[in-house]
C-alpha positions in Angstrom: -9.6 -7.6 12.8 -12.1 -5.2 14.6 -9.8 -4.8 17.3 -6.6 -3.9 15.2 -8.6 -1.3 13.3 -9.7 0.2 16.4 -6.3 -0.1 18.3 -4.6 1.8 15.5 -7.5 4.2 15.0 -6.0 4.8 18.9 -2.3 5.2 17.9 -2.7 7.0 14.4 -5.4 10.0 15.1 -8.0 11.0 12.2 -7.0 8.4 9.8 -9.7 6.0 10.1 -10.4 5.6 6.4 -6.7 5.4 5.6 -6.1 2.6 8.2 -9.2 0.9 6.9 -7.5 0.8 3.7 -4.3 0.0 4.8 -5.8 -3.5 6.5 -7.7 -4.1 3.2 -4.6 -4.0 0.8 -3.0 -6.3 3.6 -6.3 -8.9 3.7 -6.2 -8.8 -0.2 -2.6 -9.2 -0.5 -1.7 -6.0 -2.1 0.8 -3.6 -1.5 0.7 0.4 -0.3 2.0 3.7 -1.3 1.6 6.4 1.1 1.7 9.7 0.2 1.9 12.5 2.8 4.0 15.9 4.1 6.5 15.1 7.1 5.0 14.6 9.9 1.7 12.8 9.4 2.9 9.0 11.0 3.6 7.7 7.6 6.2 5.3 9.5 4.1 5.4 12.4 1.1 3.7 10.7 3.5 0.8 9.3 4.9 0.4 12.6 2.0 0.0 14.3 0.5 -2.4 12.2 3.5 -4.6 12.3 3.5 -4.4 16.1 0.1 -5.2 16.4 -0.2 -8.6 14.0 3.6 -9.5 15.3 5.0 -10.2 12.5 8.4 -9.5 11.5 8.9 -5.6 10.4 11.8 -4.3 8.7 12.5 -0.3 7.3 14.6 0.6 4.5 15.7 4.6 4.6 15.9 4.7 0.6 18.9 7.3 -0.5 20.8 7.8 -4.3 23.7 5.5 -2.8 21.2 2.3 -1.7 22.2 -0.6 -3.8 20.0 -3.5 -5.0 22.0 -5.6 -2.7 21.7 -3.4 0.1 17.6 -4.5 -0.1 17.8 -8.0 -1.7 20.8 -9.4 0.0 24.3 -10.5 -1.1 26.8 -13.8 -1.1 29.8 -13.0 1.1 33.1 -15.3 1.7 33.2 -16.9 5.5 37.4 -16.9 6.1 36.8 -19.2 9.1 34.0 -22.0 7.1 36.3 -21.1 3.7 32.7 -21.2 2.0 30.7 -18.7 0.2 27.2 -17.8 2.3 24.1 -16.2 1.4 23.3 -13.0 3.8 19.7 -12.4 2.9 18.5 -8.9 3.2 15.8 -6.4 4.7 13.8 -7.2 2.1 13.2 -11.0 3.8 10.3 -10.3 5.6 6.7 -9.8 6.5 6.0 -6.2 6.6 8.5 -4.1 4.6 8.7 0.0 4.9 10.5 1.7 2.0 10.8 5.0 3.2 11.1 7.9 0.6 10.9 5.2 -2.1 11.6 7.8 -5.2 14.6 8.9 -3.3 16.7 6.3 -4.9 17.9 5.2 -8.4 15.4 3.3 -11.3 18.0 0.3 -10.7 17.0 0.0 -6.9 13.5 0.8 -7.5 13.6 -1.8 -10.2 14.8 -4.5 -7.8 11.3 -4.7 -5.7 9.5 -5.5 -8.6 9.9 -9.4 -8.2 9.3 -8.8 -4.6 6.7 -7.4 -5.1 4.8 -9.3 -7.9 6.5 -12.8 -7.8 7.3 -12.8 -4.0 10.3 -13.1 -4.1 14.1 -12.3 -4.9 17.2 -13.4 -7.1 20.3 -13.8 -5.5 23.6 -14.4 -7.7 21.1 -16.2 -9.7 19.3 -18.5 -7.1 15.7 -17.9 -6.0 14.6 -17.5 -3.0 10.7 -16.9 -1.7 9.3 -14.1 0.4 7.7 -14.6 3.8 4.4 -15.2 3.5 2.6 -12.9 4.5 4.9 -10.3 2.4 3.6 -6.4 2.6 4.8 -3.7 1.1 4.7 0.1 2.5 6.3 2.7 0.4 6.4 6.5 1.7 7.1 9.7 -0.5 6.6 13.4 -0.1 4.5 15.1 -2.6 6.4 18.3 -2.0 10.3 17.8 -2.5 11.0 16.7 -6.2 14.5 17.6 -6.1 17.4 15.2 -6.2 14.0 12.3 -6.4 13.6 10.0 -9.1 9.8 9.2 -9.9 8.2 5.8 -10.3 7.9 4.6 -13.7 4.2 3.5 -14.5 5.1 -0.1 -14.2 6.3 0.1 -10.4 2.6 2.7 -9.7 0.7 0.1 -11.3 2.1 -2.9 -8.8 0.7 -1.1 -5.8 -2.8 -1.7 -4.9 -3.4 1.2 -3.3 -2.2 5.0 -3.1 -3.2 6.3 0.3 -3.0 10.4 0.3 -2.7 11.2 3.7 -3.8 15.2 4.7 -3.6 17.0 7.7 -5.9 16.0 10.7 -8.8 17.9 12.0 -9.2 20.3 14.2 -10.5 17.6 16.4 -8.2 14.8 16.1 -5.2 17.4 16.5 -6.4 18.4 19.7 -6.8 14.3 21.1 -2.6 14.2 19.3 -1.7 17.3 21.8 -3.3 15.2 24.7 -1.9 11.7 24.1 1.5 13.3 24.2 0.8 15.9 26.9 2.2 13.7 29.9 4.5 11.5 27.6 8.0 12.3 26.4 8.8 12.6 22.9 11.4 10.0 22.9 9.4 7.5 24.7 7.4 5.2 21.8 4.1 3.7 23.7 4.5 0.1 23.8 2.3 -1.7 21.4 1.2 -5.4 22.3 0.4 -7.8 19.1 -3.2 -8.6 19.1 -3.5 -10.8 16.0 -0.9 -13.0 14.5 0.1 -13.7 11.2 -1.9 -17.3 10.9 -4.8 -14.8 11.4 -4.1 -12.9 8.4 -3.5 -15.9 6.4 -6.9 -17.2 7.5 -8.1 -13.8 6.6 -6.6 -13.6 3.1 -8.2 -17.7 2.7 -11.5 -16.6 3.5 -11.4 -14.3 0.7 -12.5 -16.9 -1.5 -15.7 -17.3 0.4 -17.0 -13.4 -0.4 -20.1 -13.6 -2.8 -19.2 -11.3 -6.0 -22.6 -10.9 -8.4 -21.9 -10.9 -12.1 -23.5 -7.1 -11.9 -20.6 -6.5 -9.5 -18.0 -7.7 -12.3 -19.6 -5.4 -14.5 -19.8 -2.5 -12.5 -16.1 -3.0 -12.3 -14.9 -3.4 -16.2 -17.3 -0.8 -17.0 -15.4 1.7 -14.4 -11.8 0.8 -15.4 -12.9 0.9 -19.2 -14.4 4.7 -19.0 -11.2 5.7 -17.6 -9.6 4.8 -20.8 -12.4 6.8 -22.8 -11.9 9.9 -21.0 -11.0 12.5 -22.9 -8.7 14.0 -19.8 -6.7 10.6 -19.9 -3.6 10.0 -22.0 -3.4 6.4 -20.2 -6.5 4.3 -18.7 -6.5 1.7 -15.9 -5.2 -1.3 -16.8 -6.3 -5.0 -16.8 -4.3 -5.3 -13.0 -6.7 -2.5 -11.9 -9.6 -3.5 -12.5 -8.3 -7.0 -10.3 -7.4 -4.7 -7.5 -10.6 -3.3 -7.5 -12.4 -6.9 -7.5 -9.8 -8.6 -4.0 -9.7 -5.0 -2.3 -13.7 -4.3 -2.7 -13.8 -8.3 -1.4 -11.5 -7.1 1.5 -13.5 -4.3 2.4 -16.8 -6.2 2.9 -14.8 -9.4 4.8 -13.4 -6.5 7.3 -17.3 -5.0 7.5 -18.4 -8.9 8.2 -20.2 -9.2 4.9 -19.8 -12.7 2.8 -20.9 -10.3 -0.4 -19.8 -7.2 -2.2 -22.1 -4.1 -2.6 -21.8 -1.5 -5.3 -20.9 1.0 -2.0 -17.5 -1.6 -1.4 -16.5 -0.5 -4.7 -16.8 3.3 -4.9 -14.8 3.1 -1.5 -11.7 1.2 -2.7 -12.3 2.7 -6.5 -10.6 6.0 -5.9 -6.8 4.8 -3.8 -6.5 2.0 -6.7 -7.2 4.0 -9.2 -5.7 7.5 -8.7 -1.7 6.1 -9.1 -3.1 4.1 -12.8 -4.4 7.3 -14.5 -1.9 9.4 -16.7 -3.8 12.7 -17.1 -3.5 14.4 -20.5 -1.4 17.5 -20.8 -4.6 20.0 -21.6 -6.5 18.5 -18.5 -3.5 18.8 -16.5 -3.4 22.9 -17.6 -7.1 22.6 -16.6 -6.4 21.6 -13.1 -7.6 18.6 -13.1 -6.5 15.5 -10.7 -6.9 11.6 -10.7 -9.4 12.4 -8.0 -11.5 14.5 -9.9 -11.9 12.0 -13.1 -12.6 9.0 -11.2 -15.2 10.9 -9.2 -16.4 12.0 -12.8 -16.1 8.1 -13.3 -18.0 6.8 -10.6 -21.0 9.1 -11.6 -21.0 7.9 -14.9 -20.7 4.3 -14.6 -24.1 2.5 -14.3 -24.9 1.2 -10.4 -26.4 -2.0 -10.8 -29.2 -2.3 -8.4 
């Protein structure tokens, strides 16, 4: 796991943290939104880390006109086998990029929310299960609203993370311009798998072996349940938060090579699985404020246990 950190650390430049985050949600079994301006390697970052694990990787441009069907899959009629046959969609795979997810309609957004929380899809009313391992990567721009439909509260809440991606520094900019100084534009570097996906099922098993203190589980409930007393909050984490928190702070120390969870695990994974949850009162947004600023104020509040 080590060496698909650092190999994408080498692919994706200042967006160590990120990518750190992005393995965690994928160890814990979560999904990802990814928030960012053009440009940053939002697809580049999903791409990578399906190249690397070699698993199956599938992208889904989302537009006004994309149909449940167009994701889920559809029954067709075979002229030549005169039978009716089931042509499963993107959606039937390991690693799945929705690009510009609030680009399309409620109804398509709807239709990943079994994929997303049950694993898997209905078809003309038959069932049919995911891949295992199934990850989600949705994309959207922060800065085009227009002709965009935002997520409803119950789609945020199913995504275990919300990554905010910024621009690089000055320094990582400069080692972009030089990894592309003597390589065309069109030409993608190729990028060889170095785990497989039995290693990130043996990964998301071992889970069950990280050491969580009853101290820890309290440091956690009393997080979520001050970001429901917070005067700047018209709606509080919820329940499924506070779970993210627990498997994503467990993922953090099984990527570190720890067997136990510190109070430092969860301030690092607090903040991306809690900044989509919060629902910022209409005074505190005239005030300025963000998500980012009331967890902060969140984390300094809540007791560490020592």
């Amino acid at each position: 796991m080590e060496q698909l950190l650092q190999a994408m650390e080498r692919q994706l430049h200042g967006q160590a943290y990120n990518i750190r985050l992005l393995a965690t949600a994928l160890v814990a079994g979560g999904h990802v939104l990814l928030e960012g301006v053009p440009g940053l390697g939002k697809t580049k970052m999903a791409r990578t880390l399906a190249s690397l694990i070699g698993g199956d990787y599938r992208r889904i441009q989302f537009t006004p006109d994309l149909m449940p069907s167009d994701m889920t899959g559809s029954i067709i009629y075979h002229m030549q086998m005169s039978e009716f046959q089931t042509v499963k969609g993107p959606v039937f795979t390991n690693i799945l990029l929705a690009d510009e997810i609030n680009r399309s309609g409620p109804k398509t957004q709807a239709a990943l929310l079994e994929a997303m929380e049950e694993r898997q899809v209905t078809i003309q009313g038959t069932t049919y299960k995911l891949p295992n391992p199934f990850f989600v990567i949705a994309t959207q721009n922060p800065v085009e609203y227009e002709g965009t439909y935002p997520l409803p509260e119950a789609q945020l809440d199913r995504f275990m993370f919300k990554l905010v991606l910024n621009y690089p520094d000055e320094a990582s900019e400069r080692s972009l311009l030089k990894a592309h100084a003597n390589t065309p534009l069109q030409e993608e570097q190729l990028v060889q798998p170095l785990l497989s996906i039995d290693t990130i099922l043996s990964a998301q098993r071992q889970l069950a072996n990280v050491i969580v203190e009853d101290s820890i589980i309290d440091y956690i409930a009393a997080i979520v349940r001050l970001t429901r007393e917070s005067r700047s909050v018209q709606l509080g984490a919820s329940p499924r938060a506070g779970i993210a928190i627990l498997m994503a702070s467990k993922a953090w120390a099984l990527l570190d090579g720890r067997t136990y969870v510190t109070p430092d695990d969860v301030k690092l994974v607090a903040r991306p699985a809690l900044r989509h949850r919060l629902l910022l009162s209409a005074q505190a947004e005239l005030e300025g404020g963000t998500s980012d600023g009331i967890i902060q104020e969140t984390l300094a509040a809540a007791p560490v246990p020592r």
